[in-house]
C-alpha positions as CSV (number, residue, x, y, z in Angstrom):
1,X,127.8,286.1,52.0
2,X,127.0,288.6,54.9
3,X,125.6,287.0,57.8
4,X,123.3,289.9,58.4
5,X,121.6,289.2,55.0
6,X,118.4,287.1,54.6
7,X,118.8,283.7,53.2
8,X,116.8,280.9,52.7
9,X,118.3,277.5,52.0
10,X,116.4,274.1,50.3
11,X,118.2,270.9,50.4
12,X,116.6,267.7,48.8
13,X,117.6,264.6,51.2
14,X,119.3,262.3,49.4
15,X,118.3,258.6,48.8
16,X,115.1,258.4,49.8
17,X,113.8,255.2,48.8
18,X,110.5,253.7,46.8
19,X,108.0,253.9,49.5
20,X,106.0,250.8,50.0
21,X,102.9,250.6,52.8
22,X,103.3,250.9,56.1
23,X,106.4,252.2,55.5
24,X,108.4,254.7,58.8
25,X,108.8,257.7,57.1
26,X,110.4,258.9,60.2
27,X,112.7,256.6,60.1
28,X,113.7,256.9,56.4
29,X,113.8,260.6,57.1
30,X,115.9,260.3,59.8
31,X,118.3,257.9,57.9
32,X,118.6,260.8,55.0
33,X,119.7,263.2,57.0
34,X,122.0,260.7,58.8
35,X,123.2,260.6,55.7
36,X,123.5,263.6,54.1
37,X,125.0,264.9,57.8
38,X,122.3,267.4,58.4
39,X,120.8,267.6,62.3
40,X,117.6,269.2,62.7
41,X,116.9,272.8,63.9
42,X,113.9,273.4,65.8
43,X,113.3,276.3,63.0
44,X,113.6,273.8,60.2
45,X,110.5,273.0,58.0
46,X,110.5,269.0,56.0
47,X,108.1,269.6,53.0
48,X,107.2,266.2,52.2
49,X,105.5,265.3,49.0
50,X,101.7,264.0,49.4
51,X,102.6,261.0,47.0
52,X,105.2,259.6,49.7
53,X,102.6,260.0,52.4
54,X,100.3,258.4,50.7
55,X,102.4,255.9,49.2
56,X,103.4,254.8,53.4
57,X,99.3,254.9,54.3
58,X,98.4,252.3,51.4
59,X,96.4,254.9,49.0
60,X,96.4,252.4,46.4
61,X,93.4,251.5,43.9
62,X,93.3,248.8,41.6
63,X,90.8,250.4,39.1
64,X,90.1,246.9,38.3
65,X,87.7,247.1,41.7
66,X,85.7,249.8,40.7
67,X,82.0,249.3,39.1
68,X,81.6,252.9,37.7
69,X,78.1,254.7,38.7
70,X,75.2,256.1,36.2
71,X,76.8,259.8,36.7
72,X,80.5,258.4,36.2
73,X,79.5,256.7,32.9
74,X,78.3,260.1,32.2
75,X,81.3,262.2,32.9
76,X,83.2,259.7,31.2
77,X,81.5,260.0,27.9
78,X,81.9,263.7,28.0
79,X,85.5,264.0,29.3
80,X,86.9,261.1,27.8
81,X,88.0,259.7,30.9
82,X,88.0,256.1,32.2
83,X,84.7,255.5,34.2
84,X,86.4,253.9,36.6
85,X,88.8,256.4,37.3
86,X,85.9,259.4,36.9
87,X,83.7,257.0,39.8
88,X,87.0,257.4,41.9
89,X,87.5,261.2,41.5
90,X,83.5,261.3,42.5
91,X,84.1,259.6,45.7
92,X,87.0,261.4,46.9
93,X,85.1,264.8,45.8
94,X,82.0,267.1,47.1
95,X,81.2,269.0,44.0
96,X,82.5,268.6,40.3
97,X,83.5,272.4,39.7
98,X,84.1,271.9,35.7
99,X,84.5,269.5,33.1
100,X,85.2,269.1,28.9
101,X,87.2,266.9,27.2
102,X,90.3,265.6,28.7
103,X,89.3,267.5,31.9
104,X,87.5,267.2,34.7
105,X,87.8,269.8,37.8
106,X,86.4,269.2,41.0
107,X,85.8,270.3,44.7
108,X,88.1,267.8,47.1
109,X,85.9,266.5,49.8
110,X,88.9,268.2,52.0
111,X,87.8,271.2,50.7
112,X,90.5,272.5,47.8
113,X,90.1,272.2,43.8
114,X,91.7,270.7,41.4
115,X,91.9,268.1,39.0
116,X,90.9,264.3,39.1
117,X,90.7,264.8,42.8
118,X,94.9,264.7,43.3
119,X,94.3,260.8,42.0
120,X,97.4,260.0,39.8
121,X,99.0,257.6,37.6
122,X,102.5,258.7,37.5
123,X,105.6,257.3,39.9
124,X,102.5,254.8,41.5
125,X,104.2,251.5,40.5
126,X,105.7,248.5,38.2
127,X,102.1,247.1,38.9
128,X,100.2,248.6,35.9
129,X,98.2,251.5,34.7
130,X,94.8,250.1,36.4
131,X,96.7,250.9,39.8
132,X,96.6,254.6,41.1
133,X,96.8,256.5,44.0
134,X,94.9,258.7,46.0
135,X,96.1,261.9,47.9
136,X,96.2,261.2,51.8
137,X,93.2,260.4,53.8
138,X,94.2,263.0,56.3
139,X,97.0,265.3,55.6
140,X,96.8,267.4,58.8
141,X,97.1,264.2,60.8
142,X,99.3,262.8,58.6
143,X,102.0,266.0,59.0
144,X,100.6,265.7,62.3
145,X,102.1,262.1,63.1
146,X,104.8,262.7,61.2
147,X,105.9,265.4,63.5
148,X,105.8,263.8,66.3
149,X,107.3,260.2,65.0
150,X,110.6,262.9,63.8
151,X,110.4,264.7,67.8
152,X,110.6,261.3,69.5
153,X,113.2,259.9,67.4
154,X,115.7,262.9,66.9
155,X,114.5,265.5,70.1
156,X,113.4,268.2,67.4
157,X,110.0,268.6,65.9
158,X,110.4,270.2,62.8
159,X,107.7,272.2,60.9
160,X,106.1,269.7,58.5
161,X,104.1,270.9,55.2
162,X,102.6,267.7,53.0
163,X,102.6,269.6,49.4
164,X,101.0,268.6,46.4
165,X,101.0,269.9,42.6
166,X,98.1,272.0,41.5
167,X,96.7,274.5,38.9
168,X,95.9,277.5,39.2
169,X,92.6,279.6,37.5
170,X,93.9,282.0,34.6
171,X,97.2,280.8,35.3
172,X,99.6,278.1,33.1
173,X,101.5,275.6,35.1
174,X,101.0,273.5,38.6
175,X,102.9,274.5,41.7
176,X,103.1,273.1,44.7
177,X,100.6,273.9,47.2
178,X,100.1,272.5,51.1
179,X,97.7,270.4,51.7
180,X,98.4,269.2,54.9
181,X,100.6,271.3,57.8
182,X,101.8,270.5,61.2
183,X,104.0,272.9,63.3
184,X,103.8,275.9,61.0
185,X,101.1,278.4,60.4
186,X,98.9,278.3,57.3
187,X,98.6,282.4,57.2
188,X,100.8,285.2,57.8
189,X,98.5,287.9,58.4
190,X,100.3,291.2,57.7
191,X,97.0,293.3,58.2
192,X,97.9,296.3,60.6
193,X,101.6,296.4,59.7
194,X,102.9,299.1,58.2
195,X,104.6,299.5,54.4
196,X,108.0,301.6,54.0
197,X,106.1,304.6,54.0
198,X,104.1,304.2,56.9
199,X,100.3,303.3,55.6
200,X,99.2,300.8,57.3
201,X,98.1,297.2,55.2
202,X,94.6,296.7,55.3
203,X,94.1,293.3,53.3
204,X,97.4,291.6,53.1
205,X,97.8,287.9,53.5
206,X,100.1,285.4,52.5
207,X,99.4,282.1,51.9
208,X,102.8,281.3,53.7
209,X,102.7,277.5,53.8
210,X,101.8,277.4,50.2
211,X,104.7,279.0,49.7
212,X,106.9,277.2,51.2
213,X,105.6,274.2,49.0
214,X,105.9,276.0,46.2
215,X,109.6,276.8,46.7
216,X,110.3,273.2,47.9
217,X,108.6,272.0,44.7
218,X,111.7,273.9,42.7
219,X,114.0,270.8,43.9
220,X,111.2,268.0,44.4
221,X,110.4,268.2,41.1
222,X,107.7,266.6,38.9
223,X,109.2,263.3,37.4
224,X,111.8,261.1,38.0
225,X,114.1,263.5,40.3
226,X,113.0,261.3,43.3
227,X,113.1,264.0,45.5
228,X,110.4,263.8,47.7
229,X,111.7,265.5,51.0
230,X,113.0,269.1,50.8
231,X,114.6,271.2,54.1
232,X,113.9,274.2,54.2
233,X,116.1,276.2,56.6
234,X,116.2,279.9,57.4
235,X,112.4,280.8,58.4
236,X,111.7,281.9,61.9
237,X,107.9,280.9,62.3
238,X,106.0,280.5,65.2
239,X,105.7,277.0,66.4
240,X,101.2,277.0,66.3
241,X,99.2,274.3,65.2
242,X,97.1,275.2,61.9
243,X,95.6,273.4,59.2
244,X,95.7,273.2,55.7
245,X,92.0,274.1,55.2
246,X,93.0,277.7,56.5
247,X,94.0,278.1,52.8
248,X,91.0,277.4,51.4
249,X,88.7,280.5,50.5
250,X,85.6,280.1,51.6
251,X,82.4,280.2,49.3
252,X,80.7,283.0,50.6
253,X,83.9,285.2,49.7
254,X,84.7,283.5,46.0
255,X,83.4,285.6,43.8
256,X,84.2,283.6,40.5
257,X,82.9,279.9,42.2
């Protein structure tokens, strides 16, 4: 292929193993791409699933510790749920945005919305379906830390996006979304450029690290692929510091909330 053409490349690390907390990611990182021969550019972005994060941070909850509330009992009966795991999505939530049976939709006290709060089941553990885990406390930070744990051990900071799967409103089918960033920015406001024909763009823009998840999450996967860390290699961003909350829309400008 042409050098002059643009190209984007995505390569899963290989052999990352079961994370357990307190956990280096950096160093396990660092080990993979030992491994798989890859040296990090200082252009490179590491998508790095929120379960792995939270996996190394010790998000576990033993269900088994929860007394469900009056309003959890509640939701339960309506949804179907397990009260204990409906008083857990209530705790890590500001609102419940909407519920019926088998579902139960809520405002993240980090501000985004989805389901159950990001609390899941699946790839946890051999411990038990009364264990789950929760999404990071932190994500920024964490992506944040990560960042500079990967800088101090290799001389390169790499952009880092922590992604998880969502839904989407009137749409079929999670994708991955960012829900923590560190080195990368959340936006790419194109307002003021100009199209092929000259008008100038007035409202356009992209939700560029929510992208980039959502690409990653083409090789990370949903089940047993064990993919958790994803390279992606041929973006030239700017090196800023935003956050992942610069993707949420606020309230005043939702018109359907």
């Amino acid at each position: 292929m042409r050098a002059d053409f643009a190209q984007l490349s995505l390569a899963a690390l290989p052999n990352m193993p079961l994370v357990r907390p307190g956990d280096d990611l950096a160093a396990l990182i660092v080990a993979s791409l030992h491994e798989a021969e890859i040296a990090l550019d200082a252009h490179d972005v590491l998508v790095v699933t929120s379960k792995l994060v939270s996996k190394a941070e010790g998000r576990f909850f033993d269900l088994n510790a929860v007394t469900p509330s009056t309003r959890a009992a509640e939701i339960a009966a309506q949804t179907g749920k397990d009260p204990r795991l409906v008083e857990l999505i209530l705790r890590e939530s500001s609102a419940v945005s909407r519920l019926r049976a088998d579902v139960l939709i809520v405002r993240h006290r980090l501000g985004f919305t989805l389901a159950n709060a990001g609390i899941d089941h699946s790839n946890v553990g051999p411990d038990g379906e009364d264990w789950v885990l929760l999404l990071p406390e932190d994500p920024d930070a964490s992506a944040r830390r990560l960042r500079a744990a990967l800088a101090e051990r290799t001389g390169v900071a790499p952009g880092i996006v922590i992604s998880d799967s969502h839904g989407r409103p009137f749409r079929l089918g999670t994708v991955g979304v960012a829900i923590g960033l560190a080195g990368i920015p959340a936006l790419a406001d194109m307002r003021g450029a100009r199209d092929l024909f000259g008008r100038t763009l007035r409202v356009t823009v992209t939700g560029l690290a929510d992208e980039i998840a959502a690409a990653a999450g083409l090789l990370s996967g949903q089940g047993a692929e064990s993919r958790p860390v994803v390279l992606v290699r041929g973006l030239t961003l700017p090196p800023v510091e935003s956050t992942a909350a610069e993707l949420v829309r606020p309230p005043e400008l939702d018109l359907y909330r």
